[in-house]
N, C-alpha and C positions, 0 to 999 in steps of 0.2 A: 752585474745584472742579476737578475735575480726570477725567480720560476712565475711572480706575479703573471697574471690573467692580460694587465695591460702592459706588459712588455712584448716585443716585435719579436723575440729569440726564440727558439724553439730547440727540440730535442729532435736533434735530423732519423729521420728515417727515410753448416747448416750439417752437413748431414747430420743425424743424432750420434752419430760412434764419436768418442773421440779421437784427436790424432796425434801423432807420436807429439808435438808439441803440450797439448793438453796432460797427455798421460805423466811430462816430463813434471809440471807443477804439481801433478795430484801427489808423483813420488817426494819431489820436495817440500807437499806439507805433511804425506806421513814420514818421512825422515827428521822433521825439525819435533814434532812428538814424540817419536821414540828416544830420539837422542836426549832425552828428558832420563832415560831410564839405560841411558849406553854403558854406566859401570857396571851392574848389574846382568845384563845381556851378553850374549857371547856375538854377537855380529857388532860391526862397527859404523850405528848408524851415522855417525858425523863425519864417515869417509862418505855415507852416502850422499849425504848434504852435501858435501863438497864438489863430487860428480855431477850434480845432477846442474847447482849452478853453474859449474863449467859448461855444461852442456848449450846453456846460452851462448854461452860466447863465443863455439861454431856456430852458431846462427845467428852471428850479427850479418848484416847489411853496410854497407857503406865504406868509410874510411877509417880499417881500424888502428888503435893509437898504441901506443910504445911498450904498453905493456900484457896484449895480448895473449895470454895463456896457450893457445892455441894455435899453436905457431905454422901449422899447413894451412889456414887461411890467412888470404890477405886481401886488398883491399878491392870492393866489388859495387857492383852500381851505384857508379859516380855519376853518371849523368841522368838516374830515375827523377821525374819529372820537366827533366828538361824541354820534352817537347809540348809542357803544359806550360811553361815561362813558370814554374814551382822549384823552388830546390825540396824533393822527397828524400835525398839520400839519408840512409839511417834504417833506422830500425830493425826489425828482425824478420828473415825467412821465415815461411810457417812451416815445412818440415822436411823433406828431402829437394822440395823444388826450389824455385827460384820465386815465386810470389809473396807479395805480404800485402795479407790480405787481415784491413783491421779489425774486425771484432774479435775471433780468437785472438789476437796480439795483446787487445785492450785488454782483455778479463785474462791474458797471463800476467800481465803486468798487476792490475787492482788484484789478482791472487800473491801476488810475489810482494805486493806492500800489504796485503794482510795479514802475512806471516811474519812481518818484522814488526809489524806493529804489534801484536800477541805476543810472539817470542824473539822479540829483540836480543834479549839475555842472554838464552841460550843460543841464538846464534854468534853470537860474541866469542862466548865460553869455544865453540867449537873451532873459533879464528875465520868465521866464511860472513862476519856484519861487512866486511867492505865490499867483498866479491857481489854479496846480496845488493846492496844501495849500489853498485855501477851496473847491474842487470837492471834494475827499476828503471835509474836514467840513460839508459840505453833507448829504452821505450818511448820513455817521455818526453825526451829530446827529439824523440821523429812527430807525438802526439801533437809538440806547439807548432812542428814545421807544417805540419798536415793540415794544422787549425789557422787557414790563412784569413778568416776575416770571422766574424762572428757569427752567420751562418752561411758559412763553407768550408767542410771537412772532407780532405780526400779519403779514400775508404780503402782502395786497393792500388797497388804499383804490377803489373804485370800483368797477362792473360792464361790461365789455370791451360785451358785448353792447347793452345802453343807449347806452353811450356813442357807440358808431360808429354811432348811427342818428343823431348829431345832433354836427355838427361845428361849433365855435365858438370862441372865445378862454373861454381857461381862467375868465379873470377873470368872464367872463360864463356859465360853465355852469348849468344847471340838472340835471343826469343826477344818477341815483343814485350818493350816497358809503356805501353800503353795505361795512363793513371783514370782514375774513375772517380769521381766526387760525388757529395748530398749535398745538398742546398734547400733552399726554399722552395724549389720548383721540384724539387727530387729528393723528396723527403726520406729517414731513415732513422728514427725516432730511436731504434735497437742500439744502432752504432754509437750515436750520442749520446743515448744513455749511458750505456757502456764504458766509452770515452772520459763524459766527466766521472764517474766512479774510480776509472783509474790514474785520474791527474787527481782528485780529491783526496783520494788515500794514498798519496806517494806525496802530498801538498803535506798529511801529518807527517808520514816518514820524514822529511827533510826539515821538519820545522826548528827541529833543534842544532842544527850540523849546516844547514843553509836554509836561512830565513828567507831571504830573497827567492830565489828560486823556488821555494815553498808558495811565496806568495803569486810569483808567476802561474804557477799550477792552479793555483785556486782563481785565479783572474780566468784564466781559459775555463776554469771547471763551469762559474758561475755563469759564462756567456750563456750554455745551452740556455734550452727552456722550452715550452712544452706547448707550443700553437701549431709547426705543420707538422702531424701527427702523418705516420707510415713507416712500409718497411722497407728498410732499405736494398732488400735484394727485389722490391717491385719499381723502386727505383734504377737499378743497376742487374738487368736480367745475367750477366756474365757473374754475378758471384753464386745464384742459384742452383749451379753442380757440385758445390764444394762447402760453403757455407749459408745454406739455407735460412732464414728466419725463420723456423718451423713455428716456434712457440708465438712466436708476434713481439712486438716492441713494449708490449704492457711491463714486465717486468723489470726493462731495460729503465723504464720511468721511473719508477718505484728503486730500485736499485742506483739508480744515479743518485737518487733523493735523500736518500737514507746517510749515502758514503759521504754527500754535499752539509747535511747537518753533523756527523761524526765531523767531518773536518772542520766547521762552523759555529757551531753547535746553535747556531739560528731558528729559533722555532718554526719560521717560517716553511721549512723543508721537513722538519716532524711531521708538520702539519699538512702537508701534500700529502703524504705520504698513509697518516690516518685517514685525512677527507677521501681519498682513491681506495683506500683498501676495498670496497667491494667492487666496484667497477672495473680495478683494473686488477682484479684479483691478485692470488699471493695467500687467502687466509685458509685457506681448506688443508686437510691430512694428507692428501692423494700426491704428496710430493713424490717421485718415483725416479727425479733426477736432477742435478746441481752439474752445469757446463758452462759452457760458453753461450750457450742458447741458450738456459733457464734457468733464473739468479733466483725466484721467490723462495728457496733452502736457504740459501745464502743471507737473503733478506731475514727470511723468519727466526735466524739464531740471530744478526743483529736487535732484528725490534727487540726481543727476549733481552738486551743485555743491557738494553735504555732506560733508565730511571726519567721515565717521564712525567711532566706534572698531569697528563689525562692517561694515568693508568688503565682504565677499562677501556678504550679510545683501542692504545696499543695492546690491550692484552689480544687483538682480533686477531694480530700476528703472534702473538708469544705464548701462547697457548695451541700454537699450532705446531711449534719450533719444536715440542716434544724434547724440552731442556734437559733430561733426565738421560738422555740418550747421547754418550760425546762424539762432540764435532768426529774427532777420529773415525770412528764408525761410519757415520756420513761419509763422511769424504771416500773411506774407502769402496762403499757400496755403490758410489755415483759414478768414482772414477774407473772403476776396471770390470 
Protein backbone atom coordinates (compact mmCIF):
# COMPACT_ATOMS: atom_id res chain seq x y z
CA UNK A 1 0.00 0.00 0.00
CA UNK A 2 1.20 3.03 -0.60
CA UNK A 3 1.03 6.97 1.30
CA UNK A 4 -1.56 7.95 -1.72
CA UNK A 5 -4.47 10.54 -0.39
CA UNK A 6 -6.99 7.62 -1.57
CA UNK A 7 -5.81 4.89 0.49
CA UNK A 8 -7.55 3.80 3.91
CA UNK A 9 -4.03 3.36 5.85
CA UNK A 10 -2.57 5.73 7.93
CA UNK A 11 0.50 6.66 9.96
CA UNK A 12 -0.95 5.70 13.67
CA UNK A 13 -0.75 8.12 16.05
CA UNK A 14 8.90 11.37 25.59
CA UNK A 15 10.63 12.95 28.07
CA UNK A 16 13.44 15.01 26.21
CA UNK A 17 16.58 13.37 28.27
CA UNK A 18 17.69 10.44 26.84
CA UNK A 19 17.80 6.95 28.53
CA UNK A 20 20.37 4.56 29.09
CA UNK A 21 18.87 2.64 25.98
CA UNK A 22 19.16 5.67 23.65
CA UNK A 23 22.70 6.81 25.12
CA UNK A 24 23.58 3.03 24.31
CA UNK A 25 23.09 3.67 20.21
CA UNK A 26 24.37 7.24 20.20
CA UNK A 27 27.89 5.26 21.78
CA UNK A 28 27.43 2.67 19.08
CA UNK A 29 27.46 5.17 16.33
CA UNK A 30 30.43 7.09 17.76
CA UNK A 31 32.21 3.89 18.27
CA UNK A 32 31.61 2.58 14.54
CA UNK A 33 33.31 6.07 13.42
CA UNK A 34 36.07 6.11 15.28
CA UNK A 35 36.95 2.74 14.81
CA UNK A 36 37.46 4.02 11.20
CA UNK A 37 40.76 5.48 12.78
CA UNK A 38 41.34 2.51 15.76
CA UNK A 39 45.16 1.75 14.38
CA UNK A 40 46.09 5.11 14.80
CA UNK A 41 44.33 5.73 18.24
CA UNK A 42 45.45 4.44 21.49
CA UNK A 43 41.81 3.20 22.88
CA UNK A 44 40.19 0.38 21.31
CA UNK A 45 37.24 1.65 19.66
CA UNK A 46 36.01 -1.90 18.18
CA UNK A 47 36.12 -3.42 21.81
CA UNK A 48 33.73 -0.56 22.10
CA UNK A 49 31.47 -1.55 19.32
CA UNK A 50 31.49 -4.79 20.65
CA UNK A 51 30.05 -3.88 24.18
CA UNK A 52 27.83 -1.73 23.27
CA UNK A 53 26.13 -4.42 20.94
CA UNK A 54 26.11 -6.88 23.51
CA UNK A 55 24.55 -4.63 25.49
CA UNK A 56 21.34 -5.56 23.51
CA UNK A 57 21.31 -8.57 24.08
CA UNK A 58 20.66 -8.11 27.94
CA UNK A 59 17.82 -6.40 27.01
CA UNK A 60 16.23 -8.82 24.96
CA UNK A 61 12.56 -9.77 25.92
CA UNK A 62 11.14 -13.14 25.29
CA UNK A 63 12.72 -16.56 24.52
CA UNK A 64 16.33 -16.35 24.17
CA UNK A 65 18.01 -18.93 21.57
CA UNK A 66 21.20 -21.06 22.03
CA UNK A 67 23.53 -18.65 21.51
CA UNK A 68 23.03 -16.02 23.93
CA UNK A 69 26.01 -14.09 24.84
CA UNK A 70 24.86 -13.12 27.92
CA UNK A 71 24.40 -15.86 29.78
CA UNK A 72 22.66 -14.44 33.44
CA UNK A 73 19.60 -13.84 31.27
CA UNK A 74 17.16 -16.25 30.29
CA UNK A 75 14.08 -16.57 29.05
CA UNK A 76 11.40 -13.71 30.10
CA UNK A 77 7.81 -12.67 29.16
CA UNK A 78 6.45 -15.63 27.53
CA UNK A 79 3.09 -14.85 28.03
CA UNK A 80 3.29 -10.62 27.04
CA UNK A 81 0.12 -10.26 25.10
CA UNK A 82 -1.62 -13.13 26.08
CA UNK A 83 -4.28 -11.49 27.63
CA UNK A 84 -4.86 -9.39 24.37
CA UNK A 85 -5.23 -13.09 22.37
CA UNK A 86 -1.70 -11.29 20.67
CA UNK A 87 1.65 -13.25 20.85
CA UNK A 88 3.94 -9.80 21.85
CA UNK A 89 6.72 -11.99 23.17
CA UNK A 90 10.03 -10.38 21.92
CA UNK A 91 11.56 -7.54 21.58
CA UNK A 92 13.57 -5.49 23.83
CA UNK A 93 13.26 -3.93 27.47
CA UNK A 94 13.70 -0.18 27.33
CA UNK A 95 16.17 0.20 30.25
CA UNK A 96 16.50 -1.19 33.81
CA UNK A 97 12.70 -1.93 33.84
CA UNK A 98 10.66 -4.47 32.57
CA UNK A 99 8.57 -2.35 29.78
CA UNK A 100 8.82 -2.00 25.99
CA UNK A 101 7.68 0.69 25.20
CA UNK A 102 7.75 1.26 21.08
CA UNK A 103 8.90 4.37 19.84
CA UNK A 104 12.36 4.46 21.59
CA UNK A 105 12.56 0.60 20.53
CA UNK A 106 11.60 1.69 16.80
CA UNK A 107 14.25 4.60 16.26
CA UNK A 108 16.96 2.17 18.16
CA UNK A 109 16.40 -0.32 15.80
CA UNK A 110 16.18 2.30 12.26
CA UNK A 111 19.47 3.84 14.23
CA UNK A 112 21.09 0.33 14.49
CA UNK A 113 20.29 -0.39 10.58
CA UNK A 114 21.65 3.05 9.83
CA UNK A 115 24.81 2.32 10.79
CA UNK A 116 25.13 -0.95 8.92
CA UNK A 117 24.00 0.56 6.11
CA UNK A 118 26.83 3.51 6.15
CA UNK A 119 29.50 1.29 7.68
CA UNK A 120 28.69 -2.04 6.94
CA UNK A 121 32.51 -2.53 6.16
CA UNK A 122 33.94 -1.43 8.92
CA UNK A 123 31.77 -3.34 11.06
CA UNK A 124 32.70 -6.43 9.34
CA UNK A 125 36.50 -5.62 9.53
CA UNK A 126 35.82 -5.31 13.39
CA UNK A 127 34.05 -9.14 13.52
CA UNK A 128 30.62 -7.52 15.25
CA UNK A 129 28.36 -7.52 11.15
CA UNK A 130 26.58 -10.50 12.58
CA UNK A 131 26.14 -9.62 16.21
CA UNK A 132 24.86 -6.19 14.48
CA UNK A 133 22.00 -7.84 11.98
CA UNK A 134 20.62 -10.27 14.97
CA UNK A 135 20.22 -6.95 17.28
CA UNK A 136 18.15 -5.44 14.17
CA UNK A 137 16.03 -8.73 13.91
CA UNK A 138 15.69 -8.95 17.32
CA UNK A 139 13.49 -5.78 16.96
CA UNK A 140 11.88 -6.45 13.80
CA UNK A 141 10.69 -9.73 14.57
CA UNK A 142 8.61 -8.22 17.59
CA UNK A 143 7.69 -4.91 14.91
CA UNK A 144 5.67 -7.59 12.50
CA UNK A 145 4.26 -9.37 15.66
CA UNK A 146 3.05 -5.99 17.01
CA UNK A 147 1.82 -5.01 13.38
CA UNK A 148 -1.18 -7.32 13.57
CA UNK A 149 -3.35 -6.01 10.86
CA UNK A 150 -2.74 -2.93 8.73
CA UNK A 151 -3.98 -0.53 10.98
CA UNK A 152 -3.22 -1.86 14.30
CA UNK A 153 0.08 -1.48 16.07
CA UNK A 154 0.54 -2.39 19.68
CA UNK A 155 2.85 0.40 21.07
CA UNK A 156 3.56 -0.76 24.69
CA UNK A 157 3.77 -4.30 26.67
CA UNK A 158 3.67 -3.37 30.30
CA UNK A 159 2.64 -0.43 32.94
CA UNK A 160 5.75 2.03 33.52
CA UNK A 161 4.03 3.01 36.79
CA UNK A 162 3.69 -0.71 38.31
CA UNK A 163 6.58 -1.57 37.12
CA UNK A 164 9.07 0.98 38.89
CA UNK A 165 7.48 0.22 42.09
CA UNK A 166 9.02 -3.02 41.99
CA UNK A 167 12.47 -3.62 40.68
CA UNK A 168 13.65 -7.31 40.00
CA UNK A 169 15.04 -9.69 37.19
CA UNK A 170 12.86 -9.66 34.40
CA UNK A 171 12.69 -13.40 34.58
CA UNK A 172 11.12 -13.10 37.80
CA UNK A 173 8.60 -10.20 37.33
CA UNK A 174 5.43 -10.31 38.58
CA UNK A 175 4.08 -6.48 37.40
CA UNK A 176 1.29 -5.96 35.12
CA UNK A 177 1.80 -7.04 31.28
CA UNK A 178 -1.02 -4.90 30.35
CA UNK A 179 -0.56 -4.21 26.03
CA UNK A 180 -1.76 -0.82 24.52
CA UNK A 181 -2.35 -0.47 20.84
CA UNK A 182 -3.22 2.56 17.89
CA UNK A 183 -5.52 2.11 15.52
CA UNK A 184 -7.83 4.14 13.63
CA UNK A 185 -9.75 5.24 16.50
CA UNK A 186 -6.59 5.80 18.51
CA UNK A 187 -4.41 7.41 16.40
CA UNK A 188 -0.35 7.75 16.84
CA UNK A 189 0.90 9.07 13.53
CA UNK A 190 4.75 9.43 15.74
CA UNK A 191 4.84 5.61 16.49
CA UNK A 192 4.15 4.73 12.79
CA UNK A 193 6.06 6.76 11.62
CA UNK A 194 8.75 5.74 13.36
CA UNK A 195 7.86 1.96 12.83
CA UNK A 196 7.90 2.10 9.18
CA UNK A 197 11.41 3.89 9.25
CA UNK A 198 12.75 1.05 11.04
CA UNK A 199 11.30 -2.07 9.10
CA UNK A 200 12.19 0.18 5.83
CA UNK A 201 15.88 0.48 6.84
CA UNK A 202 16.48 -2.99 8.21
CA UNK A 203 14.02 -4.12 4.73
CA UNK A 204 17.74 -2.59 2.88
CA UNK A 205 20.06 -4.21 5.63
CA UNK A 206 18.72 -7.56 4.79
CA UNK A 207 18.22 -7.28 1.22
CA UNK A 208 21.23 -8.82 0.24
CA UNK A 209 21.75 -11.82 3.08
CA UNK A 210 17.57 -12.37 3.13
CA UNK A 211 15.58 -11.28 0.41
CA UNK A 212 12.62 -12.53 1.70
CA UNK A 213 12.39 -11.21 4.97
CA UNK A 214 13.62 -7.94 3.41
CA UNK A 215 10.68 -7.96 1.51
CA UNK A 216 8.37 -8.79 4.44
CA UNK A 217 9.77 -5.58 6.14
CA UNK A 218 8.92 -3.53 3.51
CA UNK A 219 5.24 -5.15 2.93
CA UNK A 220 4.59 -3.89 6.89
CA UNK A 221 6.58 -0.62 6.16
CA UNK A 222 4.43 0.33 3.07
CA UNK A 223 0.93 -0.64 4.96
CA UNK A 224 1.19 2.77 7.15
CA UNK A 225 0.01 5.81 5.50
CA UNK A 226 -1.05 9.16 6.53
CA UNK A 227 -5.04 9.73 7.08
CA UNK A 228 -5.77 9.38 10.88
CA UNK A 229 -3.31 11.74 11.83
CA UNK A 230 -2.42 12.14 16.01
CA UNK A 231 -0.17 11.48 18.80
CA UNK A 232 0.02 8.70 20.15
CA UNK A 233 0.55 9.25 23.78
CA UNK A 234 -3.04 11.37 23.33
CA UNK A 235 -4.02 8.23 22.27
CA UNK A 236 -2.64 6.13 25.13
CA UNK A 237 -2.43 8.56 28.32
CA UNK A 238 -0.17 5.76 30.19
CA UNK A 239 2.85 6.30 27.94
CA UNK A 240 2.83 10.13 28.76
CA UNK A 241 5.32 10.00 32.08
CA UNK A 242 7.87 8.20 30.24
CA UNK A 243 7.68 8.82 26.52
CA UNK A 244 6.03 11.92 25.66
CA UNK A 245 5.43 13.02 22.07
CA UNK A 246 6.74 16.41 23.01
CA UNK A 247 7.73 17.23 19.32
CA UNK A 248 4.30 15.96 17.52
CA UNK A 249 3.99 13.24 14.95
CA UNK A 250 5.05 15.78 11.98
CA UNK A 251 8.48 14.46 11.92
CA UNK A 252 7.69 10.97 12.41
CA UNK A 253 5.89 11.46 8.78
CA UNK A 254 8.32 12.96 7.06
CA UNK A 255 11.02 10.60 8.51
CA UNK A 256 8.94 7.35 7.71
CA UNK A 257 8.88 8.85 4.08
CA UNK A 258 12.23 9.54 3.43
CA UNK A 259 13.58 5.84 4.88
CA UNK A 260 10.26 4.25 2.84
CA UNK A 261 11.96 5.94 -0.64
CA UNK A 262 15.77 5.00 0.42
CA UNK A 263 14.39 1.52 0.74
CA UNK A 264 12.21 1.98 -2.57
CA UNK A 265 13.47 4.29 -4.14
CA UNK A 266 9.64 5.20 -5.39
CA UNK A 267 9.16 8.77 -6.15
CA UNK A 268 6.29 8.70 -4.72
CA UNK A 269 7.65 9.09 -0.96
CA UNK A 270 10.38 11.80 -2.37
CA UNK A 271 7.58 13.47 -3.26
CA UNK A 272 5.65 13.51 0.23
CA UNK A 273 8.15 14.37 1.67
CA UNK A 274 9.00 17.75 -0.76
CA UNK A 275 5.14 18.45 -0.96
CA UNK A 276 5.12 18.42 3.27
CA UNK A 277 8.29 20.14 3.77
CA UNK A 278 6.69 23.43 4.96
CA UNK A 279 3.73 22.19 6.65
CA UNK A 280 5.14 19.58 8.38
CA UNK A 281 8.23 21.22 9.06
CA UNK A 282 11.88 19.81 9.20
CA UNK A 283 13.53 22.89 6.97
CA UNK A 284 14.64 25.56 9.46
CA UNK A 285 18.57 25.77 11.23
CA UNK A 286 17.04 25.73 14.82
CA UNK A 287 17.77 22.00 14.97
CA UNK A 288 18.91 21.83 18.60
CA UNK A 289 18.18 17.97 18.96
CA UNK A 290 18.28 14.46 16.99
CA UNK A 291 16.14 11.41 19.57
CA UNK A 292 13.78 9.53 19.54
CA UNK A 293 11.31 12.33 19.72
CA UNK A 294 12.93 14.54 16.85
CA UNK A 295 14.12 12.85 13.52
CA UNK A 296 14.02 16.40 11.14
CA UNK A 297 18.44 16.25 12.00
CA UNK A 298 18.19 12.95 11.02
CA UNK A 299 15.94 13.65 7.93
CA UNK A 300 17.93 16.75 6.89
CA UNK A 301 21.42 14.79 6.50
CA UNK A 302 19.30 12.21 4.38
CA UNK A 303 17.51 14.71 1.96
CA UNK A 304 21.22 16.35 1.73
CA UNK A 305 22.52 12.92 0.30
CA UNK A 306 19.42 12.31 -2.40
CA UNK A 307 20.34 12.94 -5.88
CA UNK A 308 17.01 14.10 -6.71
CA UNK A 309 15.43 14.92 -10.11
CA UNK A 310 13.73 18.33 -8.30
CA UNK A 311 17.02 19.55 -6.76
CA UNK A 312 15.74 23.05 -5.51
CA UNK A 313 12.32 21.08 -4.34
CA UNK A 314 14.85 19.16 -1.82
CA UNK A 315 17.52 21.51 -1.32
CA UNK A 316 14.51 23.04 1.48
CA UNK A 317 15.98 20.26 3.55
CA UNK A 318 19.66 20.00 2.39
CA UNK A 319 20.58 23.39 2.88
CA UNK A 320 19.53 23.19 6.18
CA UNK A 321 21.51 19.73 6.87
CA UNK A 322 24.63 22.16 7.26
CA UNK A 323 26.73 19.17 5.16
CA UNK A 324 29.88 20.78 6.00
CA UNK A 325 29.52 19.78 9.51
CA UNK A 326 30.06 15.64 10.17
CA UNK A 327 27.36 13.57 11.20
CA UNK A 328 29.80 12.64 14.10
CA UNK A 329 29.54 16.01 15.74
CA UNK A 330 25.79 15.83 15.43
CA UNK A 331 25.33 12.87 16.77
CA UNK A 332 27.54 13.62 19.66
CA UNK A 333 26.08 17.08 20.60
CA UNK A 334 22.42 15.48 20.40
CA UNK A 335 23.24 12.52 22.31
CA UNK A 336 24.92 13.43 25.54
Amino acid sequence: MTMDKRQQHQYYGAAPKPTRFAKHWCLLLISIFLFLNTRTLAFDYGDALRKSLLYFEAQRSGRLPYNQRVTWRHHSGLTDGLEQGVDLVGGYYDAGDHVKFGLPMAFTVTMLSWNVIEFQHQIAVAGELEHALEAIKWGTDYFIKAHTSPNVLWAEVGDGDTDHYCWQRPEDMTTSRQAYKIDENNPGSDLAGETTAAMAAASIVFKGTNPHYSHLLLHHAQQFGDKYRGKYDESMGVVKSYYASVSGYEDELLWGAMWLYKATGDDKYLEYVIGNAHCLGGIGWAMTEFSWDVKYAGLQIMASKVKASKPFQLSLYASSSKTGILVLEIFIGFCF
